[in-house]
N, C-alpha and C positions, 0 to 999 in steps of 0.2 A: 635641415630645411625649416623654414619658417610659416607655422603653420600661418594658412588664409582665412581672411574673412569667409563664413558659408553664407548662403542667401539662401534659406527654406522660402519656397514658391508656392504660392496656391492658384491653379491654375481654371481657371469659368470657360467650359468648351471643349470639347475633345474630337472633337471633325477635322474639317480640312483644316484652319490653321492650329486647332489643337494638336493635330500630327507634325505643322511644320513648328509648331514654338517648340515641340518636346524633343523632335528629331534636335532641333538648335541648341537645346541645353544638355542631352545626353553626348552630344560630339565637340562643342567650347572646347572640353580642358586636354581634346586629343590635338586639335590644330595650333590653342593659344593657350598663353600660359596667362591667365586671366589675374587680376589681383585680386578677384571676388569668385569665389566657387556653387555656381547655382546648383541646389538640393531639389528635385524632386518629391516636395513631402507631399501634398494632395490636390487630386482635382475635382473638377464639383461638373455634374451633370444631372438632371431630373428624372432620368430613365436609370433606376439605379442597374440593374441586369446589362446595360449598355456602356451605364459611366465605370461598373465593374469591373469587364470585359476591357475598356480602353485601358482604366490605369494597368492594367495587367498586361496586356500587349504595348502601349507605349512607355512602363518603366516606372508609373507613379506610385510611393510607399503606401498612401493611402485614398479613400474618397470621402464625398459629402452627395447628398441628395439635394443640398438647399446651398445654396450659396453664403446667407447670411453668416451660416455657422462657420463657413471657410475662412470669412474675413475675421470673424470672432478669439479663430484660434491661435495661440499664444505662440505654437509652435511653425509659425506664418511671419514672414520678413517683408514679401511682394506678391501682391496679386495681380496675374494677368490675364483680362480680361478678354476673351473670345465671343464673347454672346452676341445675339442680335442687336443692332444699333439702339434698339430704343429701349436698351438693358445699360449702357453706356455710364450714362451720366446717375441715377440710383447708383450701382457699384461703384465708379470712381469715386461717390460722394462719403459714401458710406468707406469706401478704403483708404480715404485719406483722413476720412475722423480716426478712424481705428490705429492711425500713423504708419499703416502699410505702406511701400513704395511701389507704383503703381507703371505697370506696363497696359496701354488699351490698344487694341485693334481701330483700324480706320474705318469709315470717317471716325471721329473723337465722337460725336454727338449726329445728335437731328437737325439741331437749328445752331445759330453761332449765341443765342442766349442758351441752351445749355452747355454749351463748350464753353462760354465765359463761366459757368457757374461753376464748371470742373475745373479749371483754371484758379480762380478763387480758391478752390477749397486746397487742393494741394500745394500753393502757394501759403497759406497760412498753416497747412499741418507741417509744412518744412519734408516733405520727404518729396523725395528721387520720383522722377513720372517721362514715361514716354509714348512716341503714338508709335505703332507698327506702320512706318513705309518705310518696306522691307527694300525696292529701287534705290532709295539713297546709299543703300550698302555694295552695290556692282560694281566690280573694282575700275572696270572702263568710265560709270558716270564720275566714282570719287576721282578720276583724272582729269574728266573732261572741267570738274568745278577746278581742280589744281591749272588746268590750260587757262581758263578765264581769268580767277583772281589774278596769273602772272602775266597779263596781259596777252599769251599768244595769240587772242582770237581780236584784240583791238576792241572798239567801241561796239558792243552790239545792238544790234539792230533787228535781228527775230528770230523768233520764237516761234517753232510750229508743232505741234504734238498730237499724235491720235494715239488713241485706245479703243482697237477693235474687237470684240470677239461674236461669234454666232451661236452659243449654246444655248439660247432659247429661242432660236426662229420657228421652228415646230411648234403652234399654235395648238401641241395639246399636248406640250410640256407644261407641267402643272404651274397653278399657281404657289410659289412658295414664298419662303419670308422673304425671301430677297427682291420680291416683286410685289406687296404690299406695303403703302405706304405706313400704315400705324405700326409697324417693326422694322421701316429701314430708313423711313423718311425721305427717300427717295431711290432712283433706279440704277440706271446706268452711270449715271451723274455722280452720287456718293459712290459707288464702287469704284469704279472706273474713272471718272474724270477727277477724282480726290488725289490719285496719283499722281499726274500729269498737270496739276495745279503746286503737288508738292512741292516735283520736281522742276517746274518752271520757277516756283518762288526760292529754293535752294540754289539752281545754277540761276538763273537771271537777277532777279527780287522781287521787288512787292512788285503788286498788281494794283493798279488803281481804279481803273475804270474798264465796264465791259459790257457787251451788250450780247444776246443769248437767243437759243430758241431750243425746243424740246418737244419731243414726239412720241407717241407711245402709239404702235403700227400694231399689235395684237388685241384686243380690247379687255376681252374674258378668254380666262384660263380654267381646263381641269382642276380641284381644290389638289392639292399634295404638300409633300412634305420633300424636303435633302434629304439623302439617304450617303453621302461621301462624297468631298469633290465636289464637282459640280452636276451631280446625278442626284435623279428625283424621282419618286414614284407618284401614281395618282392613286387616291382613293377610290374615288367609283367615279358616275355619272354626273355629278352635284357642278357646277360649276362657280366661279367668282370673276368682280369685276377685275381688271389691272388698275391701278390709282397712281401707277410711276414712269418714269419714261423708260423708253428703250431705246432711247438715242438723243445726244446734244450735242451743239456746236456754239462756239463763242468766240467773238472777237475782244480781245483784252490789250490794254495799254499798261507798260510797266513804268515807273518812277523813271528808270535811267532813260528812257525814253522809247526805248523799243517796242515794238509792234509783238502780239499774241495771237495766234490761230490756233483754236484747240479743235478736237473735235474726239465721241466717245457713242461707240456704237453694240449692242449685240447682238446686231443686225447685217455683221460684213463677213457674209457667206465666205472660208476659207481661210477667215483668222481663227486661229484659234487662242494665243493669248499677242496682237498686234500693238506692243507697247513700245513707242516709237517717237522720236523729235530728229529735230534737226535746228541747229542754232547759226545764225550768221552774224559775221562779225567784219570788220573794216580788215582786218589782215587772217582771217582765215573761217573757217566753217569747222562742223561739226557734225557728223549722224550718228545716231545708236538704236539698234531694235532687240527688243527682249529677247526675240526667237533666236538670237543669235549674239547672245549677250556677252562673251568676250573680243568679241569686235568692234573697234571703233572704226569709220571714215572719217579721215582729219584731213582737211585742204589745209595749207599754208599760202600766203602769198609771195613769202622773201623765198619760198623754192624756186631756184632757175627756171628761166623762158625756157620750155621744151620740156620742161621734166614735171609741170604743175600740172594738177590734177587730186583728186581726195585717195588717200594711201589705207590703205588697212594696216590697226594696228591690234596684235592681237596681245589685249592687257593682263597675261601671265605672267610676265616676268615680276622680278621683285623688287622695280621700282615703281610697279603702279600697286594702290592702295590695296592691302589685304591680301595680293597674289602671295605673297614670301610667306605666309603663312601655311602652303598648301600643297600643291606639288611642281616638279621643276616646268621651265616655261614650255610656253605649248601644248602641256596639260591641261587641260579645262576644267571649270568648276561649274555648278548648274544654279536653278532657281532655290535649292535649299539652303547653299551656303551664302546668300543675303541677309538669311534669317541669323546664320553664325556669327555672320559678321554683326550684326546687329545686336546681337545679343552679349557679345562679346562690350560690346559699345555701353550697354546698361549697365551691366557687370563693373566694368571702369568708374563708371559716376557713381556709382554704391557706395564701390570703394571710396572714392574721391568725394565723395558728398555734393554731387551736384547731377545735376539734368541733363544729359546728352541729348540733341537735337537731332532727329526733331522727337520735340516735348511738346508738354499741354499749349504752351505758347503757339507751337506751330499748325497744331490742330485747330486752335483757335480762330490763325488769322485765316487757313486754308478755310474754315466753316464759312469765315465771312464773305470768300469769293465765290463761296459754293450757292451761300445765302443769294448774291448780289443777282449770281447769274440764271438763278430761279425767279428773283423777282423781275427782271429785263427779260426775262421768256414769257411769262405773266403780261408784261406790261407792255409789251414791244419796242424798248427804250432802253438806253446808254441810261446806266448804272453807276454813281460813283461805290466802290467799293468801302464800306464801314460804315456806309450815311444810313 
């Protein structure tokens, strides 16, 4: 056998997707037989009793209390980045001088002038970079982009997308980092609606023009902290302003001409993760929702008078993207093996010396829509996208 390249990892973060990046690198080399074999060497956390305790239950050889030292060490191929948004762009910056190859969580950045700036940098250190939207790896959307490029959906025409959930409608669930703007840059928007711009710009394409509004319905929050997932505890009585939205909605116009309706709520009592489109097209249609993510609804138009209608398909089998890797059809896979497949995808470019998308590129031009439809929420005005 031919030994592989290894990729020692250092990894900033050990929470929620700390748990899914590490569950995705300790199960790779059981489903695929990868050309790059990711190592587990250390993760880096502030709380050392904490970041201790994780590498030790998620599998990490070693840790770091400071991150700087992580990117520092020799025995470090790729850094991936978990920390809070406005941790982002210092570590990418800093991980691409050091000639790390660079995994970040989403959004990329705060604004799209830090995302250009990350962009820049790993663009001139030459190495490998990508963003975590983990949705581009479900093997029903990689079909439904397979249906478009081969024309079965015909010219399309739109694009509709929400992202629901309600884990902060209780108004003394704490204020935490993900509801302060100086460490996320924004609320629902950068969580939530960064996926759902991904994934519009991957299946449809660019985005030109878009006009926005944004609402933030809770005011002040209990002060606290995440404690796992998406649980928080409060500190005491102290309380803080909110400075982000908890909810937006936007009208987007795309290049090929079709029509965009987004919208991104954690305000819709009953979802609990509601990531959801639906695409139309001259000879057929498309729906997908997360909750229920090996299903696709695909209409056709050339089906027979009498028999049209949207069919369920359910994308186990192994001709849809990444199924054959797992178990036989009918078998389901869930919201972790995105991350496999994803990771698997990094792994490939390592090897291969190049950027599997989406990369800093794609973070970048997502920041810009993110940028545009902040400042048309702001403004009350149709946005051209990039201006």
């Amino acid at each position: 056998m031919t030994d592989k390249r290894h990729v020692r990892i250092g990894m900033i973060g050990y929470r929620f997707m700390g748990k899914a990046h590490s569950h995705a690198y300790r199960d790779l080399s059981f489903y695929f037989d990868p050309a790059a074999v990711p190592v587990m060497q250390a993760i880096s956390g502030r709380d050392e009793a904490q970041v201790r305790g994780a590498a030790a239950k998620l599998g990490w050889r070693s840790y770091e209390t400071d991150w700087r030292k992580l990117i520092e060490r020799d025995d470090i191929d790729l850094i991936d980045i978990g920390a809070p948004n406005n941790a982002h762009a210092e570590m990418a910056i800093a991980a691409a001088e050091a000639g790390k190859h660079i995994l970040c969580e989403k959004p990329l950045a705060m604004t799209a002038d830090e995302a250009g700036r990350m962009l820049e940098a790993v663009r001139k250190a030459g190495v490998v970079h990508m963003i975590c939207h983990n949705y581009r790896f479900v093997p029903a959307i990689r079909y439904v982009k397979r249906l478009i490029d081969e024309g079965r959906l015909g010219r399309i025409y739109h694009m509709r997308a929400t992202y629901l959930q309600d884990w902060i409608m209780d108004p003394q669930f704490p204020l935490v980092w993900r509801l302060r703007k100086e460490l996320c840059g924004s609320g629902t928007h950068g969580d939530l609606m960064a996926h759902s711009i991904d994934l519009a710009r991957y299946l449809v394409g660019e985005l030109t023009e878009v006009t926005g509004m944004m609402e933030t319905f809770v005011k002040r929050r209990p002060l606290g902290e995440m404690t796992g997932g998406l649980n928080a505890e409060a500190f005491g009585e102290r309380t803080g302003a909110v400075d982000v939205d908890d909810a937006v909605a936007f009208l987007g116009r795309f290049a090929c001409g079709a029509l965009g309706v987004f919208e991104a709520s954690r305000f819709a009592k009953g979802n609990r993760n509601g990531n959801r489109f639906e695409i139309n097209g001259s000879q057929g249609s498309v729906r997908w929702d997360m909750e229920n993510m090996n299903h696709l609804q695909l209409y056709l138009e050339d089906d027979p008078q009498g028999m049209q209608g949207f069919r369920t398909i359910q994308c186990t089998e192994a001709v849809h993207p990444y199924a054959g890797a797992y178990w036989p059809a009918g078998h389901i896979i869930g919201y972790e093996h995105t991350f496999i497949n994803l990771m698997h995808e990094l792994m490939e470019g390592i090897a291969g010396d190049r950027s599997p998308a989406p990369n800093f590129e794609d973070g970048y031009r997502n920041q810009l829509v993110l940028d545009a439809v902040e400042r048309s929420a702001s403004g009350r005005n149709w946005i051209t996208v990039g201006s």
